[in-house]
matplotlib code that plots the C-alpha trace (Angstrom):
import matplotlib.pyplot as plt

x = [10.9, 10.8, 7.2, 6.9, 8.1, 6.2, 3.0, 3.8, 4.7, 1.8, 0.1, 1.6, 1.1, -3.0, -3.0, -0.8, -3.1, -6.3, -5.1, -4.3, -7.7, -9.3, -7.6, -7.4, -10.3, -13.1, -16.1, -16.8, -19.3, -21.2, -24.1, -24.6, -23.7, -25.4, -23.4, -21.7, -19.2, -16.1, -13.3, -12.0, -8.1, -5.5, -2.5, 0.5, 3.9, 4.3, 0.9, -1.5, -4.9, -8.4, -9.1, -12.4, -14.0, -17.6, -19.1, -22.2, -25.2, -25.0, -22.0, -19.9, -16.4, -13.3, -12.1, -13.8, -14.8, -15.0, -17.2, -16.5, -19.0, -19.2, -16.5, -16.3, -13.0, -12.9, -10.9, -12.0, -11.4, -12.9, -11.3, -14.6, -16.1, -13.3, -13.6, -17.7, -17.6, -14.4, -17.9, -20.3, -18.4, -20.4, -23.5, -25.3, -24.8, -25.3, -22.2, -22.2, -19.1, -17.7, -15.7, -12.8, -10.0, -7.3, -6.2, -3.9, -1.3, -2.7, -6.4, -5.9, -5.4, -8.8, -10.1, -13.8, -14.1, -16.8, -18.2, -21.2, -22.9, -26.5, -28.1, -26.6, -28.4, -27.7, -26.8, -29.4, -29.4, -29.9, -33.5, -33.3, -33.8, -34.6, -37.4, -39.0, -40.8, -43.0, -46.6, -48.0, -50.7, -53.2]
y = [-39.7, -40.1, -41.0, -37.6, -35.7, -36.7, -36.5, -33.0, -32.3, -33.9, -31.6, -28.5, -29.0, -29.6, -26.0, -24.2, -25.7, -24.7, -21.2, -20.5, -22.0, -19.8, -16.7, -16.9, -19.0, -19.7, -17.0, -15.1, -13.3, -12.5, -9.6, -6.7, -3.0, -0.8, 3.1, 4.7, 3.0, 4.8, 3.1, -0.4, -0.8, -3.3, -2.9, -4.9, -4.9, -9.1, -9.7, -8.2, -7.5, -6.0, -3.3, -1.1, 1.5, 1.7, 5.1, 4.5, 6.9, 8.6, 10.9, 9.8, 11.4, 9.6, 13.4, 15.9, 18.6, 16.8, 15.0, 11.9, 9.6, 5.5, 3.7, 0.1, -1.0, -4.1, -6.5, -8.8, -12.4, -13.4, -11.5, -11.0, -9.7, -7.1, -6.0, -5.7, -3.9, -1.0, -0.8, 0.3, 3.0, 5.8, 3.9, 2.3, -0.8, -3.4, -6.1, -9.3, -9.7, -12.6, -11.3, -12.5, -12.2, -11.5, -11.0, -13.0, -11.2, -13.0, -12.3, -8.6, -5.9, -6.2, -9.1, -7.8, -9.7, -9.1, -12.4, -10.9, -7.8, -8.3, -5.1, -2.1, 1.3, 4.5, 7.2, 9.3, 12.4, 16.0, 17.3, 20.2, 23.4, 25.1, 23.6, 24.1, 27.2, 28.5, 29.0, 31.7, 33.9, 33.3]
z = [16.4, 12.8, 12.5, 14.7, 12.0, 9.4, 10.9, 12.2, 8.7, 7.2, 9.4, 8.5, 4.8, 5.2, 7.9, 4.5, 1.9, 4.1, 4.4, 1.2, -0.1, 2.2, 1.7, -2.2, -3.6, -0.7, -2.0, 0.7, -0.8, -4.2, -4.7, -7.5, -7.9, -9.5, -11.2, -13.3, -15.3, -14.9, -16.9, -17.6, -18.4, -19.1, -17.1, -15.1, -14.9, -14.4, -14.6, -17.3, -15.7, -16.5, -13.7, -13.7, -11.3, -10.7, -9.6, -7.2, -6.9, -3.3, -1.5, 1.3, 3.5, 4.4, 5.7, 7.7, 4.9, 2.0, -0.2, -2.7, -4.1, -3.5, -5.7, -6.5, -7.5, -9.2, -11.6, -14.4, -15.2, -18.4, -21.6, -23.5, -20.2, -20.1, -23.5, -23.4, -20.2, -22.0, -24.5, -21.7, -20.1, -19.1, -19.0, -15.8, -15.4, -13.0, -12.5, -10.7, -8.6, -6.2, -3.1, -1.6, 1.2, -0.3, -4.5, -6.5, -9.1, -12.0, -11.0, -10.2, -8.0, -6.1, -4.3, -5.7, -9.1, -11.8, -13.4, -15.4, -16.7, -15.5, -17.4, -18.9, -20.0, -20.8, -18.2, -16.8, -17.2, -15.3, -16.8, -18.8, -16.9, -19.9, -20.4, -16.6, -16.8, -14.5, -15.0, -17.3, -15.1, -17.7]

ax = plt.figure().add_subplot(projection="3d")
ax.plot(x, y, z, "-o")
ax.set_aspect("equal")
plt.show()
């Protein structure tokens, strides 16, 4: 009986260890986005993380009669990353993220995490009406 338990323990411990590799550091996915950096902050009450918002090109509606465009909520790992990305803010930029099923406290508040900045320009712009004018009838 006691061999039983151990072994049904045993088993247990390799099913909890399995799980939680799983859920917290098994990739399940990696790509780009491309927008609008919104912001990047520092904040936590326990744990201090780097959180950023990336606005995407394109509209979308959660709610009948409204419009809101893509977001991409995600946190940041590496310190230097954090800081160069609170440099870009308003620009375009395209970030390199890993995805996965659930977030830890200490790794932030999103399971979407940014590893890399893969380019970064300068926002484009509106064109300047003013300087569309029509035709002359010469």
């Amino acid at each position: 009986m006691k061999k039983f338990r151990w072994i049904l323990l045993l088993i247990l411990l390799v099913a909890a260890a399995a799980f939680l590799y799983f859920r917290f550091w098994f990739v399940f996915g990696e790509g780009v986005k491309t927008g609008e950096l919104n912001y990047v902050v520092y904040k936590g009450l326990v744990f201090k993380t780097y959180e950023g918002k990336l606005i995407q090109s394109g509209i979308r509606s959660r709610t009948a009669g409204s419009i809101q465009s893509y977001e991409f909520e995600f946190s940041v790992v590496d310190e230097a990353l954090a800081r160069e990305l609170m440099l870009q803010g308003g620009r375009t930029v395209e970030l390199h993220y890993r995805e996965y099923f659930g977030a830890l406290p200490w790794r932030g508040f999103t399971k979407f995490v940014v590893d890399s900045i893969v380019s970064a320009r300068p926002a484009s712009t509106a064109p300047d009406l003013g300087s569309l004018r029509a035709p002359s009838g010469e």
